[in-house]
N, C-alpha and C positions, 0 to 999 in steps of 0.2 A: 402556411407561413414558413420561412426559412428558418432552418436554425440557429439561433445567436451563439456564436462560441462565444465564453468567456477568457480573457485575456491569462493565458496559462505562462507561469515562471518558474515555478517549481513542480517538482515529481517526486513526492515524498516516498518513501518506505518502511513500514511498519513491519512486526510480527505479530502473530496472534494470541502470543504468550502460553502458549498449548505444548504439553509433553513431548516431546521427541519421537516421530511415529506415530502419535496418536490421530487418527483422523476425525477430522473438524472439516465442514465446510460452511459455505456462504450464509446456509440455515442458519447454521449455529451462531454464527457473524451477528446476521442479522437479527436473530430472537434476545442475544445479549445487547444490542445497541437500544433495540425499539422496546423489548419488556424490562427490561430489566433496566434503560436508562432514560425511554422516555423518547426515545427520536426518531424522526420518521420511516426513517430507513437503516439500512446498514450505511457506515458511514464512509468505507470504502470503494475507488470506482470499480478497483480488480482486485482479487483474490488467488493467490496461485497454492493450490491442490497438492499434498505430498506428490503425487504421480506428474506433476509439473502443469497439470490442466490447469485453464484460469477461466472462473467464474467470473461474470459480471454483476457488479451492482449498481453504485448511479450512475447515473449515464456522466459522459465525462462535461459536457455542457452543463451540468447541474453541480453546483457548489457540492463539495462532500463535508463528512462531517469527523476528520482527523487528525486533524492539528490546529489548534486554536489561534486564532488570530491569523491565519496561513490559508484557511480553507477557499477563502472565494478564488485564489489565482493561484491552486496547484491543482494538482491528482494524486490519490492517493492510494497506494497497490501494499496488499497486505501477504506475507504467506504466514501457511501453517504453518507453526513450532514457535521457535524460541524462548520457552520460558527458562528462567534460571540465569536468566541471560549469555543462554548457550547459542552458538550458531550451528541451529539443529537442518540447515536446508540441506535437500536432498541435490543428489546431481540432479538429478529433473526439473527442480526447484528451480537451483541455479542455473541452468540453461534455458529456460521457462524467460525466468527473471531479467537476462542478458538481451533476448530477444526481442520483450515486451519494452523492455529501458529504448531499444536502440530504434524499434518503430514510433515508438513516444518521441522522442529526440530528431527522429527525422520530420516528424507532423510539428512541433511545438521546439521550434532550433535554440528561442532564448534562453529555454526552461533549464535550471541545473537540478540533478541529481541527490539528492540530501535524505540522510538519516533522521527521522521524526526526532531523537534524543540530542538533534542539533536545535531544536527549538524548545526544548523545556530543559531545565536541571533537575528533574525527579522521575525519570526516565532511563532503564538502558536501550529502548526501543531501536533498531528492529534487531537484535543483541549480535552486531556486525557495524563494522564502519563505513554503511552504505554509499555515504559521500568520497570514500578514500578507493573505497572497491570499483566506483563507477565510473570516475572524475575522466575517464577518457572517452566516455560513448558520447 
């Protein structure tokens, strides 16, 4: 059977709320979302790596589980750091980040760019003004 996309509009951006330098990957994503919260998976589709690699998690056809009320018609890409609400990304990060935005954006054209803490007010998430930083890709 084909693949059904789901109708994508948004391309949200998280952090992992993780120390600065500290490495965390997808495991660890994933072990806090499913043990510790209860949910299938990790709720992220991508994950980008201090070293700028990106992990995958749910496939991007499959609803993720990252911003509430948001999740059936976005993607959801998280990196390591930001906690304290510092913008701890690395150049790697950030170039990671730019590249994976601008592939998403040419596959899904209507989709905007947007900071996860534009959807809640008890949030600094992803502790950068991802919608102000991306607003031209």
């Amino acid at each position: 059977t084909p693949l059904i996309m789901r109708k994508i509009d948004k391309i949200i951006i998280h952090c992992a709320d993780t120390p600065e330098g500290k490495y965390f990957d997808i495991d660890d994503i994933r072990k806090w979302h499913v043990e510790e919260r209860g949910w299938s998976d990790v709720g992220y589709h991508y994950v980008i790596l201090l070293d700028g690699s990106i992990q995958l998690g749910r496939p991007i056809q499959v609803s993720g589980a990252h911003t509430k009320g948001f999740n059936s018609q976005s993607i959801g890409i998280c990196y390591i750091g930001g906690m304290n609400n510092i913008d701890t990304r690395t150049c790697e990060q950030k170039n990671t980040l730019e590249v994976l935005l601008s592939f998403l954006r040419l596959t899904f054209k209507e989709a905007t760019i947007q900071s996860h803490k534009d959807f809640t007010d008890n949030k600094s998430c992803p502790s950068f003004d991802a919608t102000n930083e991306y607003k031209n890709i």
